[in-house]
C-alpha positions in Angstrom: -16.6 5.2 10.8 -17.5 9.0 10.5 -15.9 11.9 13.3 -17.3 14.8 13.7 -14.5 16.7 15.1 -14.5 20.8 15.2 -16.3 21.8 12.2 -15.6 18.9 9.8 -16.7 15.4 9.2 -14.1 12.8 8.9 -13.9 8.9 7.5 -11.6 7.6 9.9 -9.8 3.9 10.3 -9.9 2.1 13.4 -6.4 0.4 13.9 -5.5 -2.2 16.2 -2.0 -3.0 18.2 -0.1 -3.1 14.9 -1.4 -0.5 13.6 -1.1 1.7 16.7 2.8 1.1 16.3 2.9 1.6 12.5 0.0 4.7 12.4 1.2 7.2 9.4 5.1 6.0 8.6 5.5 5.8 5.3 2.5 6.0 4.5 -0.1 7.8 1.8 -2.6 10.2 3.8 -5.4 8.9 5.6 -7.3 9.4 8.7 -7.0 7.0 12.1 -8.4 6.5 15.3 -6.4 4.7 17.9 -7.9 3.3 21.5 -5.1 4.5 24.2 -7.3 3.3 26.9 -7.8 6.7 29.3 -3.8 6.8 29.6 -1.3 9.2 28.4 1.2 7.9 25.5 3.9 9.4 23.6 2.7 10.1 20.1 5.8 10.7 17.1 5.6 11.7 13.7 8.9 9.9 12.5 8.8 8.9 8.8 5.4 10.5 8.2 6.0 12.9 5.6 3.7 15.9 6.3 3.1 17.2 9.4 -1.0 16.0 11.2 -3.7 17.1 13.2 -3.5 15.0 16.9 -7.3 15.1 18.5 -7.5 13.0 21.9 -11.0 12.2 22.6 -12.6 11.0 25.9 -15.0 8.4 25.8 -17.8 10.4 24.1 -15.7 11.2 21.4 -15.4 15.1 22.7 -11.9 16.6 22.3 -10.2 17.2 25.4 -7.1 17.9 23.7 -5.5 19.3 19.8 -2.0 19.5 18.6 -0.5 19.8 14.9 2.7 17.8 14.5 4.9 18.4 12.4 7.0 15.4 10.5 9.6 14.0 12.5 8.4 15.3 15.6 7.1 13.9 19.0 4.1 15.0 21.7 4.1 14.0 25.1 0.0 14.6 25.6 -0.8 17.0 28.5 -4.5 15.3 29.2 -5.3 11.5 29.5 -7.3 10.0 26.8 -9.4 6.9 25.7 -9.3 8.0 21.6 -6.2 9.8 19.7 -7.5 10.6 15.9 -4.6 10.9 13.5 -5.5 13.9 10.6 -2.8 14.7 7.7 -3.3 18.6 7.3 
């Protein structure tokens, strides 16, 4: 699947419950989408090596919310979303 998010145009992975809890840790660089189903979750960057690009996305894919995180890190979202895309920087 292709994002277009901001200015770029990113291949990105659609995970599923195992992969939501796994994401980036210890892992080589790639880009994910998760569902979070319109809710607000907790999002960590423990064990991921480099810091990433957070983008929540509403149902049309538009980004309602951005945040870099930094490894071993965490972000408490401020705005609900149904998407979170995962970026290394």
């Amino acid at each position: 699947m292709q994002l277009r998010i901001d200015e770029g145009l990113y291949p990105v992975e659609k995970v599923g419950f195992l992969g939501k809890i796994i994401g980036l840790m210890f892992s080589r660089k790639r880009n994910l989408i998760f569902e979070l189903n319109n809710r607000k979750e907790i999002v960590h960057s423990f064990f991921v090596f480099y810091p990433i690009r957070l983008y929540f996305l509403d149902e049309r894919f538009n980004v309602v919310e951005k945040r870099i995180l930094k490894p071993f890190w965490f972000y408490f979202p401020k705005t609900k979303a149904k998407y979170l895309v995962e970026i290394p920087v």
